[in-house]
Structures are given as structure tokens and as C-alpha cells.
N, C-alpha and C positions, 0 to 999 in steps of 0.2 A: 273661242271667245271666253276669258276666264275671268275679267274684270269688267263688272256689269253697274250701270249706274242710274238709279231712277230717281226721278223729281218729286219728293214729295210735296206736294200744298193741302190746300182747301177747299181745291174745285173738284164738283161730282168726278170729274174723271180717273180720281186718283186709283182708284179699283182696278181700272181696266189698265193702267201703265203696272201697278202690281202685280196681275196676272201675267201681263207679257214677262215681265221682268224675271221675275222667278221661273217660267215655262223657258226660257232661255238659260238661269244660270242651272239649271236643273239636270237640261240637255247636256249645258257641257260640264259638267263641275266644277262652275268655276263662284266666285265672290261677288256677292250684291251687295253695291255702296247706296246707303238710303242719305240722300240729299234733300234734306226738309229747309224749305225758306221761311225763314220768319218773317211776319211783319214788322218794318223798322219804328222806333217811335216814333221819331220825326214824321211819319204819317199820317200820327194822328194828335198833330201838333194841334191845338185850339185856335181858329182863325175867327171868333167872334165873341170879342169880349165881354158877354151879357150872359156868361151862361155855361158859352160852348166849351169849355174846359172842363169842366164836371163831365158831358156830355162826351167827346170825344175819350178821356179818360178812361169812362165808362167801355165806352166800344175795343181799346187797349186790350184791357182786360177778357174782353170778350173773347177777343179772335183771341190772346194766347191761351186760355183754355183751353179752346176748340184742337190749336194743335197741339197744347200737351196731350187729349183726347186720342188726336190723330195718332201720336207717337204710341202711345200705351197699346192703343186697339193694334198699330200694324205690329210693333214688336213683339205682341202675343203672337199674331200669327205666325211669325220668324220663326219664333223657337220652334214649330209642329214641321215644318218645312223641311229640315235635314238638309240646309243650306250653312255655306258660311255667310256671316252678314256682319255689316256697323253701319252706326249712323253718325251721322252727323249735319248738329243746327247751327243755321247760320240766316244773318238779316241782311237783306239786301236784294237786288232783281234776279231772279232765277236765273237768267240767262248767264247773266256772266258770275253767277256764283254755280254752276254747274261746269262752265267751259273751265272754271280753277281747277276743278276736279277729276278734269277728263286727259289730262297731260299722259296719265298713265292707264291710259282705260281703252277697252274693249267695244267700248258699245253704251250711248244713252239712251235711253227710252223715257220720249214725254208722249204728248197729247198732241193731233191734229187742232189748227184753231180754229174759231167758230168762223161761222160763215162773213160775218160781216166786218174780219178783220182788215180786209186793201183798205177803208176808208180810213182805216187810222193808222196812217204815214209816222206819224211821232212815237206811236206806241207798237213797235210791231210784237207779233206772239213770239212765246218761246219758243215754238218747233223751229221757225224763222230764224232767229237769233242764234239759238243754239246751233242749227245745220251752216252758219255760217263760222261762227266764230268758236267752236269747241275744236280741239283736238281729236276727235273719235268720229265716228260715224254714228248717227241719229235713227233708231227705230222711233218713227213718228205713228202712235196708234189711232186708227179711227174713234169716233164717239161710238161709246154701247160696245164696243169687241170687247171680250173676255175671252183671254186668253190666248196663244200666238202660238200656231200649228209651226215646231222648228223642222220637220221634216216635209213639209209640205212642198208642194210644186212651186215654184220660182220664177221669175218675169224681169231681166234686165231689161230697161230703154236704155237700146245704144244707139247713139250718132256720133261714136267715134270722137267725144272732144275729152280733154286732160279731167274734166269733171267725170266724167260716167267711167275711164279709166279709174280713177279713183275708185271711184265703187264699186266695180269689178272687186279690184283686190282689196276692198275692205268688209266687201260681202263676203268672200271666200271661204270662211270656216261656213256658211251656213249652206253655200251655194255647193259646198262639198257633203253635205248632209240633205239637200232637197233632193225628193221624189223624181224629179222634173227638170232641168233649165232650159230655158228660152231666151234665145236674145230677139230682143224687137225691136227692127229700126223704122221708123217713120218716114216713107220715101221724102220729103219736104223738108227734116229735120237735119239732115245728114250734108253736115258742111266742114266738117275736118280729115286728117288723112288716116284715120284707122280706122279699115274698114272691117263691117261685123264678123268678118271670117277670122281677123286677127285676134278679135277677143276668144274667139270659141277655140285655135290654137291655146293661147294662153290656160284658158280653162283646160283643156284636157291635158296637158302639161302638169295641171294639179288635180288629175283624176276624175274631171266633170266633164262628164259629154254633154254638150247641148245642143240644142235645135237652132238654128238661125231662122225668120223669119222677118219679111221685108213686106210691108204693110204700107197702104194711101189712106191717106186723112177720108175722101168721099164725103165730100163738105163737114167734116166732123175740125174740132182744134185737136192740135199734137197731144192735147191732156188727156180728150176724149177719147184718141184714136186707144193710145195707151193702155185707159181702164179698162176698155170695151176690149182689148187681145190680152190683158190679163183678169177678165173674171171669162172671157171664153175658155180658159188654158185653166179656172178654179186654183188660179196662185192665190200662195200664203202670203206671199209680199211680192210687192215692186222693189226691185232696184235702179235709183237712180242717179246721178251726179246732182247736186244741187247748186243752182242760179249761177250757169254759166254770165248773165252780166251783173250789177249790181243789185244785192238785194232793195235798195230805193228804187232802182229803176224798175226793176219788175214790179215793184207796188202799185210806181206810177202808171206802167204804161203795160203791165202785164206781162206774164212769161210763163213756160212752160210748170216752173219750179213753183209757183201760186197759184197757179188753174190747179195741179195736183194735191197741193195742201189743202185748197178748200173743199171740204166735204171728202175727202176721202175716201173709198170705201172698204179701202184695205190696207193693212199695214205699206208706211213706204219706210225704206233703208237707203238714206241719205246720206252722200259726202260730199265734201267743196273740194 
């Protein structure tokens, strides 16, 4: 992984997608693309003509401070780092001004969303967006982690469909650097025809032994089953396929790939 790409904004979490970020391109020496979104003006267009113009204006001004701020404070850090790095500001939704980004890229790292994102259908988070519609694979980091163990033990969910194949081979540079791999299949989940033995071929093929391991919900969901065989195994991440059906529909009516984004508790490494 030598082309690495993190989100910059204005939400507390920006620290802990930094730390991954860099703990990643460090590992492999490769380039960090700093992707900072700005807010657009039209945001803060005046919708109340008694006033609201001075007023919103005012708030303009505010938040681009905050990320000229942002940009100063992290580019200090850059320089002490012993990384290659650039950045580059742009206005518009993070989401698809990150998947522009990611045509030639290795790996993005944003933020798991808060908890009480399913209820907003119209607005989904960036991790959502992004694991759908970018070209790259999505390191999505929990709240509060600092920092992203690259060597650490490792947690595939396989159930054998063209999503978690995905992620196999787009985990692979790191899945050939963990401690550990495991593949975990969910007896209830597993409804296509590559069964877990076929990946763990695959893998040792590019030098990874791993464990196969075939696991029952035991009234748990497939989300549950998953985090409860990956913090018993103390991986550094989940690897998963992301929303095998439509990302709406899993909003609506639930799915494995949003039980696991919300709340998090550990890094997941997402493909479509």
C-alpha cells in the first residue's frame, strides 16, 4: 500500500484518522494524500432577510479560519514525520470529493459514523459513501482509536460472496504483514459458492497462512457474532466486503455492513 488518502474536516475525529493514516503510510513507505473539504459558500447562503446575511457571513468566515487552522496545525506535523505527503483543498461533500481522489489510490481512511446515523436516509456518513462509491478500499476507524497496529492480528468475515472476495485481495498487502489471519465464517451467513477453504488457498498462494474458523450467531446478529471472534482473536482490524445489497436498503431495513459501522470497535477494512 503506497498511496494512502485521509479525510480531512473539522470533526474531533480528525486526529485519530491521522494517526492511522500516517501508522500505515510509515509501515509501507508509501505517500499520504491530505484531502481537506471545505465548506462551500452556498452553505452559508442567508435565508432570512432581517439580518441573517451579516450573520451567516459571519459564520463563513469562521469555519474557514478554523480549517486554514486545521491545515497549518496538521502540515506542521507532516514535516517531523519523514513521510511523503500533499495536500489538497476542495469544497464540496466529502464523499465524492474523496472517491475523485481515490481512482489511483491504495487505501482511504475516514471515521466510523455516530450512532444515530440509519435514521438519516437522505444524508448518509462518509464511511457509507465512501465504501460504496470510491475506487480503493476504506480503512474506517473507530471513535477515540489512536493509532492503527499494521502488524497486528487480523479477522476476515467470509461468506464466500464477490464482496468479501474483494477484500481479501484488497487487504493483502496488510494481511501479508499481520501477526495472525483468520477467516471467520458465520454458519447463517454463508450463501455463495466460495467456500472459506478457497480463500485460505488464495492467501497462502501469496505467503499468508491462516486459520479458517466457522462460528453460529447463538442468538447473537451476524455483526455481533463477528466482533465478539474478532476482539476474542485481539485483531487490529476486520476485513470485510461492504453492502453486499444496496447501501438504501440496508439503512432501511438493516444489514450486516451497518450493524458493523455503527459503533465500531475496531478498525474495519472495507471493499464493494
Amino acid at each position: 500500500m503506497k498511496s494512502i488518502i485521509i479525510h480531512i474536516g473539522l470533526d474531533p475525529e480528525v486526529e485519530t484518522r491521522y494517526q492511522a493514516a500516517v501508522d500505515v503510510v510509515q509501515a509501507f513507505q508509501g505517500h499520504l494524500t491530505c484531502v481537506q473539504t471545505a465548506t462551500p459558500v452556498d452553505a452559508y447562503m442567508p435565508v432570512d432577510p432581517f439580518g441573517g446575511a451579516a450573520f451567516m457571513a459571519d459564520s463563513y468566515e469562521r469555519a474557514k479560519q478554523a480549517e486554514e487552522e486545521t491545515r497549518v496545525r496538521l502540515e506542521e506535523r507532516l514535516r517531523t514525520e519523514g513521510i511523503s505527503w500533499d495536500w489538497h483543498c476542495h469544497a464540496g461533500a466529502p464523499a465524492r470529493l474523496l472517491a475523485n481522489h481515490s481512482w489511483l489510490s491504495d487505501l482511504i481512511v475516514v471515521s466510523a459514523p455516530p450512532a444515530n446515523w440509519a435514521a438519516r436516509l437522505g444524508t448518509p456518513p462518509v464511511a457509507a459513501d465512501v465504501a460504496v462509491n470510491a475506487h480503493a478500499p476504506v480503512l474506517v476507524m473507530p471513535e477515540g482509536q489512536i493509532g492503527f497496529d499494521v502488524d497486528g492480528p487480523a479477522v476476515v468475515a467470509w461468506n464466500g460472496s464477490p464482496e468479501s472476495c474483494q477484500a481479501v485481495r484488497a487487504a493483502l498487502p496488510l494481511l501479508q504483514r499481520a501477526s495472525a489471519v483468520t477467516l471467520v465464517a458465520v454458519e447463517e451467513s454463508n450463501r455463495y459458492d466460495f467456500p472459506p477453504l478457497q480463500a485460505a488457498t488464495f492467501l497462502s498462494r501469496h505467503g499468508v497462512a491462516s486459520e479458517v474458523v466457522e462460528v453460529g450467531t447463538r442468538g447473537r446478529s451476524i455483526a455481533e457474532t463477528l466482533r465478539d471472534a474478532a476482539q476474542d482473536r485481539k485483531a487490529a482490524c476486520l476485513v470485510m466486503g461492504a453492502y453486499g445489497h444496496s447501501r438504501w436498503q440496508e439503512s432501511l431495513l438493516g444489514g450486516v455492513t451497518r450493524d458493523m459501522l455503527i459503533g465500531t470497535p475496531l478498525p474495519l477494512l472495507l471493499a464493494h
